[in-house]
C-alpha positions in Angstrom: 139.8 -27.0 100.0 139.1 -30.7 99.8 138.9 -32.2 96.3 135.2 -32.4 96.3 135.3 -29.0 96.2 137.3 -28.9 92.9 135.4 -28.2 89.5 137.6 -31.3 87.4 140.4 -34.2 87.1 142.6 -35.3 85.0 145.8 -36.7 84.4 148.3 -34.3 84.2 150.6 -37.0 82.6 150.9 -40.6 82.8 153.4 -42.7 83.3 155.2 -45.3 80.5 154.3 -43.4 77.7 156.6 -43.6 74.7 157.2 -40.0 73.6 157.7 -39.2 69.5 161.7 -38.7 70.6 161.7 -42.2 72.0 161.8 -41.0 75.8 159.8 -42.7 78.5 157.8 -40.8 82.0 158.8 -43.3 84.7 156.7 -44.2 87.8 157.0 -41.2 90.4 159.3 -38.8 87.8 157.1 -35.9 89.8 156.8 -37.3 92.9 157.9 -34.5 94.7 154.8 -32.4 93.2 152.5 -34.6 95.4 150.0 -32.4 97.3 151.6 -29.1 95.4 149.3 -26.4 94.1 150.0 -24.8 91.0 148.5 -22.4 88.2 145.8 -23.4 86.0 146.7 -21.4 83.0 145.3 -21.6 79.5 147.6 -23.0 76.6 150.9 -22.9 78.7 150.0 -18.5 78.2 151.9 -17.3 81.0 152.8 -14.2 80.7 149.3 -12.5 81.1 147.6 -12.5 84.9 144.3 -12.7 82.5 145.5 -16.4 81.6 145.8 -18.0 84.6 142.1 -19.5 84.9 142.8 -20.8 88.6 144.8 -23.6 90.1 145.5 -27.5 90.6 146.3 -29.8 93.2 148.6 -32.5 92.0 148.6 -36.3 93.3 151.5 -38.6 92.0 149.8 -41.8 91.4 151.1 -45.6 90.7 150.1 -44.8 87.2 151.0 -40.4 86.8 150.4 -37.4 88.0 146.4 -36.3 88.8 145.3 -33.0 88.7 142.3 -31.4 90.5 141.3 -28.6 89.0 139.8 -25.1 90.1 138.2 -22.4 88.5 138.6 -18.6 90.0 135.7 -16.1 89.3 137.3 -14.3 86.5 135.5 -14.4 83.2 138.3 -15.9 81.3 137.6 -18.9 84.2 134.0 -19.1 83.5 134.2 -19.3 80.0 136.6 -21.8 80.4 134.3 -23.6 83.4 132.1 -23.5 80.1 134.0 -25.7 77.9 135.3 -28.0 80.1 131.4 -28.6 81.0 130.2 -29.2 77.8 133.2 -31.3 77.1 134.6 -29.1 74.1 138.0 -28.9 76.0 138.9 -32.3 77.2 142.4 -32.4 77.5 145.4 -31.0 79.7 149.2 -30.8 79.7 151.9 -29.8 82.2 154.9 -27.4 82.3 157.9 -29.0 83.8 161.4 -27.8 84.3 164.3 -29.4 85.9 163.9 -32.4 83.9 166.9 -35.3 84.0 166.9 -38.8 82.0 168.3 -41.8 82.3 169.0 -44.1 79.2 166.3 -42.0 77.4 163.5 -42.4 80.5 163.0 -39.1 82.1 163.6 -39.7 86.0 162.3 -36.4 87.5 161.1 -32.9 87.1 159.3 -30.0 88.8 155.7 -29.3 87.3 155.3 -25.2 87.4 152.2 -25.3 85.5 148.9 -27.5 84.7 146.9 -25.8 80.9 143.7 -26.4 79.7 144.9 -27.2 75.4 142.9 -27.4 72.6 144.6 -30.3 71.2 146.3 -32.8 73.6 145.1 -36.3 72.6 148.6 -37.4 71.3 148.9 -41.4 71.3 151.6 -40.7 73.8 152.9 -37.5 76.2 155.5 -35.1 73.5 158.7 -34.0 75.5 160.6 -31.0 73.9 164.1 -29.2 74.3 165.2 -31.2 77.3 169.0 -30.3 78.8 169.9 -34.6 80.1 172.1 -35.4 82.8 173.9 -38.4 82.7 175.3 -41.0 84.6 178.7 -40.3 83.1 178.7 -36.7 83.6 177.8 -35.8 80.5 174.9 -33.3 79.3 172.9 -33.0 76.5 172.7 -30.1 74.7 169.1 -29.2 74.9 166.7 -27.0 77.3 165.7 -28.4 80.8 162.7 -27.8 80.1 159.4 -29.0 78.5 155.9 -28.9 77.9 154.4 -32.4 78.1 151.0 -34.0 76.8 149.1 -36.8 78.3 146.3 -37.8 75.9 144.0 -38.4 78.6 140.3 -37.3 79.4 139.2 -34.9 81.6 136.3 -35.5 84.3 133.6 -33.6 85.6 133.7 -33.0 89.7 130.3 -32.7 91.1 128.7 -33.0 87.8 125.4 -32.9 89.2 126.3 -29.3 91.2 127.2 -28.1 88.0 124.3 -29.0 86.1 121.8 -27.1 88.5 124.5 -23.9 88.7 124.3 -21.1 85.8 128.3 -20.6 84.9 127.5 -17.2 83.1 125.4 -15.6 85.9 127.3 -12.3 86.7 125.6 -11.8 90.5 128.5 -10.3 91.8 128.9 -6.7 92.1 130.6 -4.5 89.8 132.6 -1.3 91.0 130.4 0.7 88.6 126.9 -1.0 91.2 128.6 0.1 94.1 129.5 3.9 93.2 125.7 4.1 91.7 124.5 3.2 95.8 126.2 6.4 96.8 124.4 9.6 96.7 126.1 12.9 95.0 127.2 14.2 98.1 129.4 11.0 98.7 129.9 10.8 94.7 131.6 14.2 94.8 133.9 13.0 97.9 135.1 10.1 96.1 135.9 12.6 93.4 137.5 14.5 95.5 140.2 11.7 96.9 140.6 10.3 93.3 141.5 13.8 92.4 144.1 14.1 95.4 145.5 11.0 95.6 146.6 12.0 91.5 147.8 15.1 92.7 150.1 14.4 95.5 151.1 11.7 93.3 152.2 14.3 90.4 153.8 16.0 93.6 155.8 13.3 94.8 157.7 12.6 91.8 158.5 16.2 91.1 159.9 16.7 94.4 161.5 13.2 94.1 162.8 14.3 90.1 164.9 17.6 92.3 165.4 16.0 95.9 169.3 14.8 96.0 170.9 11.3 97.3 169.7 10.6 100.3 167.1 13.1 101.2 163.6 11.3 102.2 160.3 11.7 100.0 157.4 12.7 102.5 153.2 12.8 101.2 152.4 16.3 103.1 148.5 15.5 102.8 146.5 12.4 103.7 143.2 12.7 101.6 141.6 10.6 104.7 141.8 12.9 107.8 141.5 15.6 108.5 144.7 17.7 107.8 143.3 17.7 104.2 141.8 19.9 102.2 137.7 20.2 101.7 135.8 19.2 99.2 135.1 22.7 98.3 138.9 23.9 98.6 139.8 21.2 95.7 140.6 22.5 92.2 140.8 19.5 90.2 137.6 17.6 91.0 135.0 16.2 88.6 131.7 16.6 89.8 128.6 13.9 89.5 127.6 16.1 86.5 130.6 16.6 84.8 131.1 12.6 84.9 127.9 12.1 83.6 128.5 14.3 80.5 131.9 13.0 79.9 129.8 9.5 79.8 127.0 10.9 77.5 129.8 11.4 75.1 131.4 8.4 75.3 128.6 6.9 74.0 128.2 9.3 70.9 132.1 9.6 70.4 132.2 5.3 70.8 135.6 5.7 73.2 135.3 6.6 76.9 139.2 7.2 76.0 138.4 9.9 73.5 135.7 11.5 75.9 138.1 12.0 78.4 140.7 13.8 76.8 137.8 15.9 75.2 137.0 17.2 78.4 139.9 16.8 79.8 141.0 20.8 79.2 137.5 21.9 80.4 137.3 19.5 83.6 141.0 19.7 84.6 142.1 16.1 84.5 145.7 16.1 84.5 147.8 13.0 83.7 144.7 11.4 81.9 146.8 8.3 80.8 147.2 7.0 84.2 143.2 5.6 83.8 144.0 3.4 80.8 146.1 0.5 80.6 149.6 0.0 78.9 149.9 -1.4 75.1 149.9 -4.9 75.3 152.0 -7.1 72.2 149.4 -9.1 70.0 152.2 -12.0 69.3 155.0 -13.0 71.8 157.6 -12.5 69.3 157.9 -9.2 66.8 157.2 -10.7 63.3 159.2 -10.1 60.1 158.2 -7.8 57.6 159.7 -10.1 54.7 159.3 -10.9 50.8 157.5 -13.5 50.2 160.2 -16.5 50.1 157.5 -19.5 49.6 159.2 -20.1 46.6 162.9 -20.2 47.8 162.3 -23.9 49.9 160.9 -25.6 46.7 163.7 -24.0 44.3 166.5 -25.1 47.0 164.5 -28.6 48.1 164.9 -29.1 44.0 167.8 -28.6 43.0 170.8 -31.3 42.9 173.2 -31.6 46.0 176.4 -32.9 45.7 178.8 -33.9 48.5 182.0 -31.7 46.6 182.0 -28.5 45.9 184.3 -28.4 43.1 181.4 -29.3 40.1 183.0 -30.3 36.6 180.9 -30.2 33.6 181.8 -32.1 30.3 179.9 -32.3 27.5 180.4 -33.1 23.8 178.9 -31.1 20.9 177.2 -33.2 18.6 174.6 -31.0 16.8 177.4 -29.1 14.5 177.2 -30.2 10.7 180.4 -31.7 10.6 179.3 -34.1 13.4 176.5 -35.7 10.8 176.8 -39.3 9.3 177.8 -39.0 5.8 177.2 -40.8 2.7 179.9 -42.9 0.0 180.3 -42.9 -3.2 182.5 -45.6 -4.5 186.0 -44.6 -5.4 186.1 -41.3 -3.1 187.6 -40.7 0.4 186.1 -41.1 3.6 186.0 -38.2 5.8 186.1 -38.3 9.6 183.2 -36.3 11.7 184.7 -33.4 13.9 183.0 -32.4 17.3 184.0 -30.4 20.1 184.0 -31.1 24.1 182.9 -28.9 26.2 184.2 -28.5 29.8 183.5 -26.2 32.9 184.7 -26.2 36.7 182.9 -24.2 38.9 184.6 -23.4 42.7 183.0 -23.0 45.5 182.5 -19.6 47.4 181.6 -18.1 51.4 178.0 -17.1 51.8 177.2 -15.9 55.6 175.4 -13.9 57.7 177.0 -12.7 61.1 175.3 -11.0 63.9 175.7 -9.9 67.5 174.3 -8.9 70.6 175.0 -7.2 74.3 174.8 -10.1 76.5 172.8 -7.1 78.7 170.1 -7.1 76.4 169.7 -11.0 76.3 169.3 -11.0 80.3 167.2 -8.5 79.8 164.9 -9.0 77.0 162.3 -11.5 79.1 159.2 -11.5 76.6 161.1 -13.9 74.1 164.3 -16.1 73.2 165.9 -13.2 71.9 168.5 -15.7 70.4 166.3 -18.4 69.1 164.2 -15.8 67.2 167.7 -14.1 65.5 169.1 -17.5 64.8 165.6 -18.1 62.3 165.9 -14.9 60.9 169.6 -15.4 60.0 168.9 -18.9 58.6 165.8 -17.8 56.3 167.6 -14.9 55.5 170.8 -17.1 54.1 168.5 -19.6 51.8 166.9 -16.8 50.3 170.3 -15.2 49.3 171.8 -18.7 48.0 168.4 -19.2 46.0 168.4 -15.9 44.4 172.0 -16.2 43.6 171.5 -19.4 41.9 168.6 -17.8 39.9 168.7 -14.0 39.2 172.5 -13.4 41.0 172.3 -11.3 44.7 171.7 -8.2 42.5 175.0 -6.4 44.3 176.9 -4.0 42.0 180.4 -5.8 41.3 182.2 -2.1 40.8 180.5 -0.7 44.3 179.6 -3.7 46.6 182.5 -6.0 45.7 183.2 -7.0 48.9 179.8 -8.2 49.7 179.2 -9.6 45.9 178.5 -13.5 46.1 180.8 -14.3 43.0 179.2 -15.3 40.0 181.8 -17.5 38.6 181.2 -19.9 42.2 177.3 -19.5 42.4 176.3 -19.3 38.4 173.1 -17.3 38.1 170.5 -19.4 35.3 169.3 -15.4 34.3 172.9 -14.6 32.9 174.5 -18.2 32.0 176.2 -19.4 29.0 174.5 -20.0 25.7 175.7 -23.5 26.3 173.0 -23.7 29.3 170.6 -21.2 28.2 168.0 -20.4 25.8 167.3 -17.1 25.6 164.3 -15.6 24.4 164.6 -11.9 23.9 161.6 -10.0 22.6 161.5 -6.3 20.8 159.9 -3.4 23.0 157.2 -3.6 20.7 155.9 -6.9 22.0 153.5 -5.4 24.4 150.6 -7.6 23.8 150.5 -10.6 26.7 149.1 -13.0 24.0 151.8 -12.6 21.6 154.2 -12.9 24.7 152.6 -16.2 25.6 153.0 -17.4 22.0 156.6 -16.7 21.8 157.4 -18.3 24.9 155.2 -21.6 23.8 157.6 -21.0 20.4 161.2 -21.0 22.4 159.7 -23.6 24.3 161.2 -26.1 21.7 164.7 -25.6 22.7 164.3 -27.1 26.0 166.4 -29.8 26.4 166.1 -30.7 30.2 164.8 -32.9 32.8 161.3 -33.4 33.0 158.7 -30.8 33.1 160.4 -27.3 34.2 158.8 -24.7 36.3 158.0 -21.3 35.0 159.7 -18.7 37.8 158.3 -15.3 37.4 157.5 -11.7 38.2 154.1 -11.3 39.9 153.1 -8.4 37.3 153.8 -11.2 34.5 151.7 -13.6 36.3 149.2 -11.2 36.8 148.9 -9.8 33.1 148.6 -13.5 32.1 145.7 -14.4 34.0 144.2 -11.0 33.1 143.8 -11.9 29.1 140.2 -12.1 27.7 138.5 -13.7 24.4 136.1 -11.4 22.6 133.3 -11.8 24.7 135.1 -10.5 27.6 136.1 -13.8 30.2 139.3 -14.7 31.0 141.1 -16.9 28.9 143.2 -18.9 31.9 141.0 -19.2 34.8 143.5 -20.2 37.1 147.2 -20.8 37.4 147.0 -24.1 36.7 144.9 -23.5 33.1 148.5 -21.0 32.7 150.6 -23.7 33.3 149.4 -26.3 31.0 149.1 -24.0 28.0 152.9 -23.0 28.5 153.8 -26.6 29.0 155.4 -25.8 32.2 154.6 -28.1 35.4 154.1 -24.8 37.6 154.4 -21.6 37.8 155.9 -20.0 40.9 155.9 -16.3 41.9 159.6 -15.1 42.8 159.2 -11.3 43.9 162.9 -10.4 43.9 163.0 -10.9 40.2 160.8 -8.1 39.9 162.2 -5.0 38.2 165.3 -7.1 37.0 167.2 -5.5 33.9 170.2 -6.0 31.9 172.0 -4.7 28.9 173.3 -6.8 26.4 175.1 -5.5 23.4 174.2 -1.9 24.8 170.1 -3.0 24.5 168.3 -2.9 27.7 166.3 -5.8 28.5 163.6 -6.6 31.3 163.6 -10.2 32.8 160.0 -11.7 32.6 160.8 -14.8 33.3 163.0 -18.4 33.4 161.4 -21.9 32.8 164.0 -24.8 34.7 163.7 -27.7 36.2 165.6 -27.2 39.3 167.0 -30.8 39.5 169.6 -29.7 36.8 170.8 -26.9 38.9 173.3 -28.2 41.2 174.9 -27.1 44.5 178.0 -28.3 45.6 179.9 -28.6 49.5 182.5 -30.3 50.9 182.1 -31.9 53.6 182.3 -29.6 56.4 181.4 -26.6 53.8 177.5 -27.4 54.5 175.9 -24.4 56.7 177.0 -24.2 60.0 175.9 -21.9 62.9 179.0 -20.7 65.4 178.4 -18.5 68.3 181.2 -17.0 70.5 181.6 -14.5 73.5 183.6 -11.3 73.4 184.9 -10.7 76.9 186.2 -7.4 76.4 183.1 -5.9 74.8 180.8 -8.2 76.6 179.2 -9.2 73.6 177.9 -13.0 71.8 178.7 -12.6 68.2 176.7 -15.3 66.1 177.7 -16.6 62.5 175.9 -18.6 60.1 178.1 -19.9 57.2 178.0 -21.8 54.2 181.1 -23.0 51.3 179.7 -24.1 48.3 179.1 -23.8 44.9 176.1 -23.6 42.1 175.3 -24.3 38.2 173.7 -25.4 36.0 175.0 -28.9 34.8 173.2 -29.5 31.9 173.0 -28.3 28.4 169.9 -25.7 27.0 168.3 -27.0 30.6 166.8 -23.2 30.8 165.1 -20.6 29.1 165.4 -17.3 29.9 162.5 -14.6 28.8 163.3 -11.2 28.7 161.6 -7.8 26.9 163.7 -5.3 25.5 163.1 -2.0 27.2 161.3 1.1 25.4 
């Protein structure tokens, strides 16, 4: 095909362009893709035959890579075709593996794939997860691979050709137009071979399933001479009017799946499932069914970090009578003022989450980085539970999950801190009434003593019951969150679902957490230096396995005195 023959162009990258990363495409980096034909393929999606919209012929260039690109006649290609006509996709980018660099300019690489991309128009081409070999030796510990941007336009090949040529005529004919030329007598014989060629292929893998080693499958019948049986000797046939009914139905069932196994029984079609296609997977990666944890990156992101983990807190006590200025009378003895310090050291504790995996299963499992996908999990999983220990404690029983209890003393929950630290606001069970609730929170409100404007963190069934509340005519009081906020004098208020359901008992009353207003710069969280998270990975030869570790050494607390307040409801 010459290139006149092509549909479009475009550079597929360009040379000299300053990546984000710093790294610069030199002058022939893809040489040796001159003249090579590779996959179209829509947003780099290549692991669905329906994605690949046709091909391109590369041409290394004094200033990058060219494509010239062309469309095949599936419909996912003319839709394509489409866009690229009426210029709503403009853009294209390249799959390259085998990438090396040299003083941050990447020398070479092998382009596997050309994509049509929604977005491309970067000021310069992006470079990802690239594995470097150096001069010295060395490598880089990154992929050798990458997926690369060029910012440039497309342009239209034989524009005029394809102004004249309908893209969504659909003259070509369908499998369903050719059957409907046959008449019933050659209807009924394709029946027939369908029905055989199912048949001896339910044969052949029963007599494979009880053949031993080494004995040879053989097809007995060939549904194409005449060794085979007649059209009137079959069994399992579907006749012109049998189709035709199982059609009818189709349309009043709305599933020509359905239809099929209704008559399946009646018509005998055996091994139905063979007509439909396999399942496919909506996302390339399985997703997590997980709380929502919005709220632990802005608690962590906002509290203190210091580079020790051993935190001391010293405070003096000035708000005790004896403490006051006093006055003189003439003749009398002056007494001194009497206040205590205060002090508290918390150490730091382990937190982690381990995993492993069958090095079998990672060769195998193609769809998806298997490893990069359990690494996120274990890190989103380990700032949830360093969070909610700071907050409301991990929840573990200290008598029957000691072992696995982060330690309280180490990581000081707000919810069950020192009066020192604390306010707490605990209401009757009779306190049922969300108004009255509101007003005895805007009432303990008053001991706040810390930085700032603090966040309200709560239940979502608190939240909700506040925004629910109604004057006399029947509107809601607080309109939105924000309305909440300002009439509790709290900056924010932030949902935190594993504080849902919370209880404790306090000289032997039960009380329900509602609630704790902080300002999470006054919590802080300690680690030494080499105590921060850390991820370590290592083989097991005898068991064949890669176990994985994620690990952290710190410590947490609150540093500042009556920085919280905690609202709880005693329990009916």
């Amino acid at each position: 095909m010459t290139k006149s023959k092509y549909d479009f162009g475009g550079y597929a990258t360009k040379n000299n362009l300053k990546c984000t990363d710093g790294r610069i495409i030199l002058k022939d980096a893809f040489k040796d893709n001159h003249g090579k034909i590779v996959p179209l393929v829509w947003q780099h999606m290549h692991n669905d035959p329906t994605n690949v919209l046709g091909h391109a012929l590369l041409e290394n260039r004094e200033d990058g890579v060219y494509a010239y690109g062309a469309f095949n006649s599936s419909d996912a290609a003319k839709n394509a075709r489409l866009l690229v006509e009426h210029r709503d996709i403009t853009s294209l980018s390249i799959y390259a593996n085998s990438l090396i660099e040299k003083s941050k300019n990447v020398a070479h690489g092998v382009i596997q794939e050309v994509s049509l991309v929604l977005s491309g128009a970067n000021p310069g081409a992006l470079i990802d997860n690239l594995t470097i070999s150096h001069a010295d030796g060395t490598v880089t510990d990154l992929d050798d691979e990458a997926i690369i941007y060029s910012g440039s336009l497309l342009e239209l090949e034989n524009k005029d050709e394809l102004e004249h040529q309908d893209l969504t005529e659909n003259d070509e004919e369908t499998i369903g137009d050719v059957f409907n030329t046959l008449d019933d007598k050659q209807k009924t014989a394709v029946y027939a071979i369908i029905a055989e060629v199912l048949e001896a292929e339910t044969k052949v893998e029963a007599e494979h399933s009880d053949k031993s080693e080494g004995e040879e499958n053989i097809m007995k019948n060939n549904v194409f001479d005449g060794s085979a049986l007649s059209v009137s000797e079959k069994k399992a046939t579907l006749t012109h009017d049998q189709f035709m009914t199982i059609m009818a139905d189709a349309k009043k069932i709305g599933s020509l799946k359905a239809s099929f196994l209704a008559h399946a029984g009646t018509y005998g079609i055996d091994n139905i499932d063979y007509l439909f296609p396999d399942a496919q997977a909506v996302t390339s990666e399985p997703s997590f069914i997980s709380r929502d944890m919005a709220w632990v990156s802005g608690f962590m992101n906002g509290t203190r970090h210091t580079p020790f983990s051993r935190i001391k807190s010293l405070h003096a006590d000035i708000t005790v009578e004896t403490a006051r200025a006093l006055g003189y009378t003439t003749g009398n003895l002056k007494t001194e003022e009497v206040f205590a310090l205060l002090r508290r050291i918390t150490t730091p504790t382990t937190v982690y989450k381990k995993q492993k995996l069958d090095r079998d299963d990672i060769i195998d499992i193609t769809d998806l980085d298997v490893v990069s996908w359990l690494k996120r999990e274990m890190r989103w999983m380990l700032d949830e539970e360093i969070a909610r220990a700071g907050l409301i404690s991990d929840g573990r029983d200290p008598v029957t999950q000691v072992d696995d209890k982060i330690d309280e003393t180490c990581i000081r929950p707000i919810w069950t801190d020192s009066s020192v630290y604390v306010h707490n606001l605990q209401m009757l069970a009779s306190v049922t009434d969300w108004a009255d609730i509101i007003d005895a929170i805007l009432l303990a409100r008053i001991n706040y003593r810390g930085s700032g404007s603090p966040i309200l963190y709560t239940t979502p069934t608190a939240l909700t019951n506040m925004l629910l509340l109604k004057d006399t005519l029947g509107y809601r009081i607080y309109k939105t969150e924000a309305e909440l906020a300002a009439a509790l004098r709290v900056s924010s208020i932030v949902e935190v679902p594993v504080m849902e359901n919370q209880e404790r008992t306090v000289e032997l009353v039960d009380y329900d957490l509602l609630g704790i207003i902080v300002n999470p710069r006054d919590y802080t969280f300690g680690a030494d230096k080499g105590g921060q998270t850390s991820f370590f990975d290592d083989f097991d030869i005898d068991y064949n396995q890669y176990k994985y570790l994620l690990e952290t050494r710190c410590s947490g607390a609150l540093t500042v005195p009556k920085s919280a307040i905690v609202i709880e409801r005693a329990q009916a």
